[in-house]
Backbone bond lengths (Angstrom), bond angles and torsions (degrees), N, CA, C in turn:
res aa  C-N    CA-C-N  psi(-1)  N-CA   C-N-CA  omega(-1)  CA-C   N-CA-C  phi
1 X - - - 1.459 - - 1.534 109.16 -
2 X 1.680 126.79 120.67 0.884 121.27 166.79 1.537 130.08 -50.54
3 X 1.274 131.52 161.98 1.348 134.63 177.59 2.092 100.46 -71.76
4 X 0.984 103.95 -47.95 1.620 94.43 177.99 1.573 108.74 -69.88
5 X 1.115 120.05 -15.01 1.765 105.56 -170.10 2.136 92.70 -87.92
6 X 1.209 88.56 3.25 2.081 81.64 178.12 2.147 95.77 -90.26
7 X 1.044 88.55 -8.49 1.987 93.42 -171.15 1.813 109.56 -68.72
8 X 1.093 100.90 111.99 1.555 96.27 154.34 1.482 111.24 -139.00
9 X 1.666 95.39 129.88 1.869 110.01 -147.09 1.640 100.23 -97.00
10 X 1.313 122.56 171.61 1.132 121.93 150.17 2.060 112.29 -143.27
11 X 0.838 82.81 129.31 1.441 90.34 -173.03 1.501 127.33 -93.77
12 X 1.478 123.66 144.29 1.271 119.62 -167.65 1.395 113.73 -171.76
13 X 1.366 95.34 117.97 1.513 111.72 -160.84 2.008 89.66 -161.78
14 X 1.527 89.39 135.26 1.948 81.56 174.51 1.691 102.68 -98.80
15 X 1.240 141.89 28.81 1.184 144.16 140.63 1.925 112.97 -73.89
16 X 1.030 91.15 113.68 2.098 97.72 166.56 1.484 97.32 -43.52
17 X 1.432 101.51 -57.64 1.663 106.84 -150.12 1.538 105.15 -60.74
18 X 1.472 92.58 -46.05 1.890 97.43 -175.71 1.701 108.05 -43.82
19 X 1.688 101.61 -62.18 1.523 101.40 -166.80 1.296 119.59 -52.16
20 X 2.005 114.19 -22.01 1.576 100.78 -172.23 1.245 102.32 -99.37
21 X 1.427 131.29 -6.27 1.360 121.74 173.66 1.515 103.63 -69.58
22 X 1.304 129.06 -35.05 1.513 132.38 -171.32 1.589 103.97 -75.66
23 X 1.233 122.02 -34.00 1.604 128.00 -158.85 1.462 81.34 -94.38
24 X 1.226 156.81 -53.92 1.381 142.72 169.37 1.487 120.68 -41.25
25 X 1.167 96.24 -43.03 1.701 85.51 167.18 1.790 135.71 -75.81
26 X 1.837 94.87 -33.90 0.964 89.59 167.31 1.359 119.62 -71.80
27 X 1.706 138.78 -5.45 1.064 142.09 -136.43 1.724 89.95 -107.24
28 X 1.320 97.72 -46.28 1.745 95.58 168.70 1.075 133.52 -89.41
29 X 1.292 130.02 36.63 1.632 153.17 167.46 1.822 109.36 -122.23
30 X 1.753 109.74 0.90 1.414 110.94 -170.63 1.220 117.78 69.53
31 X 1.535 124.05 8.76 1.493 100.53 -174.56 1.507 87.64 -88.56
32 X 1.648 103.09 175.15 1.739 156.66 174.66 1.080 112.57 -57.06
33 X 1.002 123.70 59.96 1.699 127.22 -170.45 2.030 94.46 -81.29
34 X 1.477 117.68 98.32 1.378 116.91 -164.00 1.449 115.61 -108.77
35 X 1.447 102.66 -2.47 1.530 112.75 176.65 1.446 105.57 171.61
36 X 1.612 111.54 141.68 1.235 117.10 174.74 1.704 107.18 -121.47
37 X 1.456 127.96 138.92 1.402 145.49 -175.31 1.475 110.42 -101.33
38 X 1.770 127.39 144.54 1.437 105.88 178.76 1.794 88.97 -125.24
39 X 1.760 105.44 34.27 1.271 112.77 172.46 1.256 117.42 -178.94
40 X 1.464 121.37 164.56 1.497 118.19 173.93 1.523 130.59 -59.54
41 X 1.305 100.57 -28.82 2.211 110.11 174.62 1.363 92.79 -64.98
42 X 1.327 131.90 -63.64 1.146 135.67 -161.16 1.405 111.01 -69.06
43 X 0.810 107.44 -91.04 2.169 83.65 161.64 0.736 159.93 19.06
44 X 2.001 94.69 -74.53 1.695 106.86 153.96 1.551 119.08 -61.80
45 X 1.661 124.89 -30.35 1.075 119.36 -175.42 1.484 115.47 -78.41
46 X 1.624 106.99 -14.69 1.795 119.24 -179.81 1.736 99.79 -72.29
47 X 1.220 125.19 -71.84 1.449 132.20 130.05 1.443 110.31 45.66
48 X 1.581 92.71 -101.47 1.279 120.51 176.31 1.314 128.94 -22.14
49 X 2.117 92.49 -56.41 1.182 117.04 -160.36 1.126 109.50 -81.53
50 X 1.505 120.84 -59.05 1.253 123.66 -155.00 1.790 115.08 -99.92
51 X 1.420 113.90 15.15 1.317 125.11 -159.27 1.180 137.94 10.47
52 X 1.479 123.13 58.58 1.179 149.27 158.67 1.494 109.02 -5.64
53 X 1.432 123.59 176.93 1.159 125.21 158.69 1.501 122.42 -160.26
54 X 1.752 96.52 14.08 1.883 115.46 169.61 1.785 92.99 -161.18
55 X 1.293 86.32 114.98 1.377 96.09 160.57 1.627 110.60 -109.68
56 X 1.623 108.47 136.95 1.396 112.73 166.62 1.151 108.23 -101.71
57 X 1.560 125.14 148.19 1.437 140.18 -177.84 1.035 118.65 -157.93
58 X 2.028 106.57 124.33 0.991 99.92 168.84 1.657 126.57 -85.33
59 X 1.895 127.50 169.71 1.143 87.43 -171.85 1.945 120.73 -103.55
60 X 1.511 90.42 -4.69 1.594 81.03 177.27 1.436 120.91 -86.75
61 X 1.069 132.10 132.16 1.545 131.40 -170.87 1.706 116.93 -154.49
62 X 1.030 130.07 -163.93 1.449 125.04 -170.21 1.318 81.46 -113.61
63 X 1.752 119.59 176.12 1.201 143.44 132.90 2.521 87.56 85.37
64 X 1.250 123.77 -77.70 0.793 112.68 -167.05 2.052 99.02 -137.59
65 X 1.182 136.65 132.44 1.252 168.71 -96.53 1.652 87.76 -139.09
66 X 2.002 116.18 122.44 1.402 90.44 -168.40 1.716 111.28 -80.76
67 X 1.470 114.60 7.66 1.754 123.37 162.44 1.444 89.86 -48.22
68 X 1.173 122.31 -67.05 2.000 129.56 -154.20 1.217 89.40 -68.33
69 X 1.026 136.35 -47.97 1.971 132.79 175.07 1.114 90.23 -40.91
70 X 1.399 137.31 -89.23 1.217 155.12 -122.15 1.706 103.53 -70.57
71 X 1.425 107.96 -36.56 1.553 115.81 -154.21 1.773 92.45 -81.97
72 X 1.899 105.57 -29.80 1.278 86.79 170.96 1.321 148.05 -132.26
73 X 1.540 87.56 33.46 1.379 115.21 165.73 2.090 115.47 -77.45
74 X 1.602 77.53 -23.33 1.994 90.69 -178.12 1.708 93.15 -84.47
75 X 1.403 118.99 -17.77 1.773 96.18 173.01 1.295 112.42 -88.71
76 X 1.499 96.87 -36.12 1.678 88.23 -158.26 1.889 117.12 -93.63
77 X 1.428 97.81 2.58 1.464 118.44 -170.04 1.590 118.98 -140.34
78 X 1.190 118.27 54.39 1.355 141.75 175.61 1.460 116.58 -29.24
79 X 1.652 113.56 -21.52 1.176 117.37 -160.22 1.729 106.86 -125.61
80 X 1.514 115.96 9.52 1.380 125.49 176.29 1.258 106.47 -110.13
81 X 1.902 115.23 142.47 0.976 114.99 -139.89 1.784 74.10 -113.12
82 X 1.571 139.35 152.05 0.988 148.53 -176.49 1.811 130.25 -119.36
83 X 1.510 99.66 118.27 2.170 80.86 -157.52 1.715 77.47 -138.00
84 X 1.333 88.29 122.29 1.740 112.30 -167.11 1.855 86.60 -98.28
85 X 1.432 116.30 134.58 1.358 119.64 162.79 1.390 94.91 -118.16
86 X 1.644 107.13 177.46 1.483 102.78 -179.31 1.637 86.64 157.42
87 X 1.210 103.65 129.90 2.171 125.26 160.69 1.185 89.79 -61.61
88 X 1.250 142.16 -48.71 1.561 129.18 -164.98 1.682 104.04 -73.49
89 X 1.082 107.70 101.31 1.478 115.19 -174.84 2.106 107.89 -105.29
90 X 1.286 124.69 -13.43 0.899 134.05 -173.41 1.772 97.85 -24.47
91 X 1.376 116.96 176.13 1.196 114.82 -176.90 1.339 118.91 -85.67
92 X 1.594 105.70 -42.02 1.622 117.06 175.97 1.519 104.95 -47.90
93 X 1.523 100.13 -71.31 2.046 110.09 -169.60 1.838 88.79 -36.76
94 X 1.343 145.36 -70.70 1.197 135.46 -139.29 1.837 87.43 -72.34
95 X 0.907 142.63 -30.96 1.316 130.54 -162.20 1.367 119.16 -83.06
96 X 1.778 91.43 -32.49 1.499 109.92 175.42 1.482 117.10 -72.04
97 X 1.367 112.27 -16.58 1.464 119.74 171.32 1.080 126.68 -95.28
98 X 1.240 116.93 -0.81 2.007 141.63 176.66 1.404 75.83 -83.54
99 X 1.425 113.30 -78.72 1.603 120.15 -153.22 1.551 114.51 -35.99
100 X 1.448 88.97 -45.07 2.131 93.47 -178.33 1.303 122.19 -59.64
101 X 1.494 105.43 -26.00 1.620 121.96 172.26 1.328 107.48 121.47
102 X 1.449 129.94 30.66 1.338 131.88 150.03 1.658 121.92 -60.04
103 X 1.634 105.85 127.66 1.732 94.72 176.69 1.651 116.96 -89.11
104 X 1.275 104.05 10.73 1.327 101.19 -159.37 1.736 99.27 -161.56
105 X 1.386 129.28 143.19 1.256 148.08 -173.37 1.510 113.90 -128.01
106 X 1.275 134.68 101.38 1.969 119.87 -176.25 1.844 79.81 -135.55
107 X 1.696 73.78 131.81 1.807 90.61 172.87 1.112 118.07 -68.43
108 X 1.218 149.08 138.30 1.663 145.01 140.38 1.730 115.68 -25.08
109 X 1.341 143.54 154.34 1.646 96.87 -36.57 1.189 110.47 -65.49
110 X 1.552 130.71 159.77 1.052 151.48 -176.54 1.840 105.50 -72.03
111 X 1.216 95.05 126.82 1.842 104.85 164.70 1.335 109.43 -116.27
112 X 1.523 95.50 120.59 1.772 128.85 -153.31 1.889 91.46 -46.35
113 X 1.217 108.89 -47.23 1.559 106.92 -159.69 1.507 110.71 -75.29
114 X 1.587 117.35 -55.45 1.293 112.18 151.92 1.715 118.62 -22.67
115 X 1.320 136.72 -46.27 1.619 120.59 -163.42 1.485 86.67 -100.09
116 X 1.510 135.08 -19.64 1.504 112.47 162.92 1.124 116.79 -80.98
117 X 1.379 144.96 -15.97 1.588 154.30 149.82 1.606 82.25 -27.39
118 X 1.325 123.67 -100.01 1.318 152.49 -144.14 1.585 98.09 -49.08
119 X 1.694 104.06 -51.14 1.634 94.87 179.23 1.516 118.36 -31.99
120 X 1.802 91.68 -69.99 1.536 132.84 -168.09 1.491 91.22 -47.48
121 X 1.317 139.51 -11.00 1.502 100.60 175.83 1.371 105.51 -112.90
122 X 1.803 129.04 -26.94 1.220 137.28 146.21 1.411 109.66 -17.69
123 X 1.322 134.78 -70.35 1.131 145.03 -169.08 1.616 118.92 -78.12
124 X 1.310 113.05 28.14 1.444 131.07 -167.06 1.094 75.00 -105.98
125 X 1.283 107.33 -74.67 1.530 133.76 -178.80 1.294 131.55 -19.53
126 X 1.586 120.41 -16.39 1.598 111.84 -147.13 1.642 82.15 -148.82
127 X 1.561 76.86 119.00 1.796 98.23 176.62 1.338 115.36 -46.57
């Protein structure tokens, strides 16, 4: 069994375009694309539901910031793995998104192999 076929993602980005350019990629590597969010409330309640075990996020968004996703998806979900994308690559934002409990940082636009790099080692990871 590959390390990506253990992935089931949930995605969240409030761009359409973002989420289906990301869900296409994951879609042609076979992973679990099990829910997509166009915000942080929604998320957490996708989350909840469908028990994910990699959420992608982007971080600028309305209503809640995917750092504030991130910080509480690492309390309340111990067992989801967290990969913050984002054009804002500055040094702080990427550190500040380690700090929240992201395992992983890929700049906007996204290069397909880079976020399967990142899968592929997530999914080492997960019993």
């Amino acid at each position: 069994m590959s390390n990506l076929s253990k992935i089931k993602a949930v995605i969240v980005d409030d761009s359409d375009f973002a989420r289906s350019v990301i869900k296409k990629m994951l879609l042609q590597e076979s992973i679990d694309v099990i829910g997509e969010a166009n915000g942080g409330e929604q998320a957490l309640l996708l989350i909840k539901e469908k028990k994910p075990n990699v959420v992608i996020t982007d971080i600028v968004m309305p209503e809640m910031s995917g750092i504030e996703l991130t910080e509480k998806i690492s309390e309340k979900f111990d067992d989801v793995f967290v990969i913050v994308i984002s054009s804002l690559t500055q040094e702080h934002v990427v550190l500040e998104a380690i700090t929240a409990g992201a395992c992983d940082f890929i700049p906007k636009p996204i290069q397909k192999q880079q976020l399967i790099d990142s899968l592929d080692k997530i999914g080492s990871q997960i019993q």
